[in-house]
MOPAC internal coordinates of N, CA, C and O (Angstrom, degrees):
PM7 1SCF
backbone

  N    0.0000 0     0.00 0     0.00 0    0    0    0
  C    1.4736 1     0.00 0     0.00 0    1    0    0
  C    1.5380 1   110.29 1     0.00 0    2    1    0
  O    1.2310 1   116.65 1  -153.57 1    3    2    1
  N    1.5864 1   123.97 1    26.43 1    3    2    1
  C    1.0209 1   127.54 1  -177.21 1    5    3    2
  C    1.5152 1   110.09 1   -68.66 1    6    5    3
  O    1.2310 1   118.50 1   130.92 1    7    6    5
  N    1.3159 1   120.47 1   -49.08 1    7    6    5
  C    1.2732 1   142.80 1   176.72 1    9    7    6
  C    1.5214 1   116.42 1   -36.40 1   10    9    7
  O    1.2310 1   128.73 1   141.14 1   11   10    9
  N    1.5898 1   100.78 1   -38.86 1   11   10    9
  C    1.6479 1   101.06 1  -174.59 1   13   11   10
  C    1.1854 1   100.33 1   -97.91 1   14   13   11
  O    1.2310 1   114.97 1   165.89 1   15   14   13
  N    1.4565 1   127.14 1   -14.11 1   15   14   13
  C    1.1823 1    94.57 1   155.30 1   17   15   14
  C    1.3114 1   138.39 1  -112.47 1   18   17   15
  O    1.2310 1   121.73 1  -142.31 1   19   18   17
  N    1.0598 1   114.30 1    37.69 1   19   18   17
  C    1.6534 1   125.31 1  -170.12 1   21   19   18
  C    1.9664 1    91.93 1  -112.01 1   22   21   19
  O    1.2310 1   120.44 1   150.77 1   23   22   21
  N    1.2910 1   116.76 1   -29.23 1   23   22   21
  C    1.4320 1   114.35 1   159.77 1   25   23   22
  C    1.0996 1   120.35 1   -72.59 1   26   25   23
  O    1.2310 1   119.75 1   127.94 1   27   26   25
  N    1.4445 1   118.08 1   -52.06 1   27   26   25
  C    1.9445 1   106.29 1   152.80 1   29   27   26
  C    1.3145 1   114.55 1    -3.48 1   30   29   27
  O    1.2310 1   117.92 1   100.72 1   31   30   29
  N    0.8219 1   121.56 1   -79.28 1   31   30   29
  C    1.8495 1   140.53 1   174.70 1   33   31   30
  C    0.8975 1   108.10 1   -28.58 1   34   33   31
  O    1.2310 1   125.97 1    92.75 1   35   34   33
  N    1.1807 1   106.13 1   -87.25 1   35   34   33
  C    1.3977 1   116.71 1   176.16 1   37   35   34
  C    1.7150 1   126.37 1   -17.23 1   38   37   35
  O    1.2310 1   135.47 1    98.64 1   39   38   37
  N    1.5309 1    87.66 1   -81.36 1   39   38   37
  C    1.7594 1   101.37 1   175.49 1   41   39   38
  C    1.9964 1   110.86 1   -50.98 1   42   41   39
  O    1.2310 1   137.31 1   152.35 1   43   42   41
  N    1.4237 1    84.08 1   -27.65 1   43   42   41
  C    1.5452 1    71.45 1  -174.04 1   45   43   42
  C    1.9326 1   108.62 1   -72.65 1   46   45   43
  O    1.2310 1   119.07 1   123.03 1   47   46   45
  N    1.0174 1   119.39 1   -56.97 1   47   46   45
  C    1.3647 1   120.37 1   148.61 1   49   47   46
  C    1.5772 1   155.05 1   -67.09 1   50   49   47
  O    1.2310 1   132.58 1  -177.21 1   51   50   49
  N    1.1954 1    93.30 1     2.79 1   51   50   49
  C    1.5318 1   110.03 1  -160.76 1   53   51   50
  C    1.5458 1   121.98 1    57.94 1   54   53   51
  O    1.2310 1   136.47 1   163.87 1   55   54   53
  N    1.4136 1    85.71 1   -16.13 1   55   54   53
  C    2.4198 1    77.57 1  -171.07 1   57   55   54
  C    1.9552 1    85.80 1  -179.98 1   58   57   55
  O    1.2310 1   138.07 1   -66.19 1   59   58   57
  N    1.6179 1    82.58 1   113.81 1   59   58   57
  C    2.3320 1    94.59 1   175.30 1   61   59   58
  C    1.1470 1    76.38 1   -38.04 1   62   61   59
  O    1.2310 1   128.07 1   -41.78 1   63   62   61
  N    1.7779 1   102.06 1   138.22 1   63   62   61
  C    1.5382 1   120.33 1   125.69 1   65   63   62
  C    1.1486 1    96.85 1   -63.62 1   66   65   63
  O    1.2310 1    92.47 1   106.56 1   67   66   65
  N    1.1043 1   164.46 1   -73.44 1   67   66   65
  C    1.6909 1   134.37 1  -132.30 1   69   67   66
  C    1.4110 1   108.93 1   -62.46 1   70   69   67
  O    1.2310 1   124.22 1   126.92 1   71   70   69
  N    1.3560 1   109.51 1   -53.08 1   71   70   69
  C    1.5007 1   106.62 1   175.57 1   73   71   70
  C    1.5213 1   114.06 1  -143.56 1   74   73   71
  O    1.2310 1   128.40 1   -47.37 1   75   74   73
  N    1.4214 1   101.44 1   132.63 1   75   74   73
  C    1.3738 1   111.12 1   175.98 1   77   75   74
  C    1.6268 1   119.46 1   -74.13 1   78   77   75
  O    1.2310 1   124.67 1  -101.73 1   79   78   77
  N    1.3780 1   108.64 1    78.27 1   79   78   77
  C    1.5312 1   133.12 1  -172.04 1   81   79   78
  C    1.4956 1   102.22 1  -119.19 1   82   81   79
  O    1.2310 1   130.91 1   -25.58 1   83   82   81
  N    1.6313 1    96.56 1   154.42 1   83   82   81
  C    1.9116 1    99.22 1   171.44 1   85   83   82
  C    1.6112 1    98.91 1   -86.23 1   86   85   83
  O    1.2310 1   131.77 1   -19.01 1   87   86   85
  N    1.8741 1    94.88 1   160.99 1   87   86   85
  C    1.1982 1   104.82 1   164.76 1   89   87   86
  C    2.0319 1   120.64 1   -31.64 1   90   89   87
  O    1.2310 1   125.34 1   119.63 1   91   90   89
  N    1.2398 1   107.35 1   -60.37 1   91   90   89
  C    1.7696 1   115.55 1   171.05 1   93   91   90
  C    1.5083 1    97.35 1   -28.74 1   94   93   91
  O    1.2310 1   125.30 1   114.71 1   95   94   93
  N    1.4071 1   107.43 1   -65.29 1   95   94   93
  C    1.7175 1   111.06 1  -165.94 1   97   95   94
  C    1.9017 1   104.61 1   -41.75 1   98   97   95
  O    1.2310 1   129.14 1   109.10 1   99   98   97
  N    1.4010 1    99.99 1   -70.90 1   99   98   97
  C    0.9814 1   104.86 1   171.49 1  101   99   98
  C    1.4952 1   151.71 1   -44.80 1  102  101   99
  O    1.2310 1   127.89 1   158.44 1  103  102  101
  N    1.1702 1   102.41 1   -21.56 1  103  102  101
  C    1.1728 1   130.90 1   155.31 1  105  103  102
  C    1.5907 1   132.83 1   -34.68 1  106  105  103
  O    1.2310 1   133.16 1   120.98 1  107  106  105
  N    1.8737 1    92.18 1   -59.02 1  107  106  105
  C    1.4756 1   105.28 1  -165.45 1  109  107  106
  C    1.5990 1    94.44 1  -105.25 1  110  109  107
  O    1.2310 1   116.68 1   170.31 1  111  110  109
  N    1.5656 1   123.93 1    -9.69 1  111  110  109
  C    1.8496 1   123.60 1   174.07 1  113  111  110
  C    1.7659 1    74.89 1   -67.66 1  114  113  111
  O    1.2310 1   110.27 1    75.41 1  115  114  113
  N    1.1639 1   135.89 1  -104.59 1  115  114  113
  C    1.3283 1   145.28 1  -130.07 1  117  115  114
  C    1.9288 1    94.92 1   -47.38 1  118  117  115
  O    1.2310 1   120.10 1   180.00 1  119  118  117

């Protein structure tokens, strides 16, 4: 269930402020 929440993020911001990475990126930081 990593996925839903790494789009969480996403949608909630459109794009991490911390780092301007794709969902994938994000994925494997979390």
């Amino acid at each position: 269930m990593t996925h839903a929440a790494g789009q969480k993020t996403l949608k909630a911001g459109d794009r991490p402020k911390q780092k301007p990475v794709h969902t994938d990126t994000n994925l494997t930081d979390h």
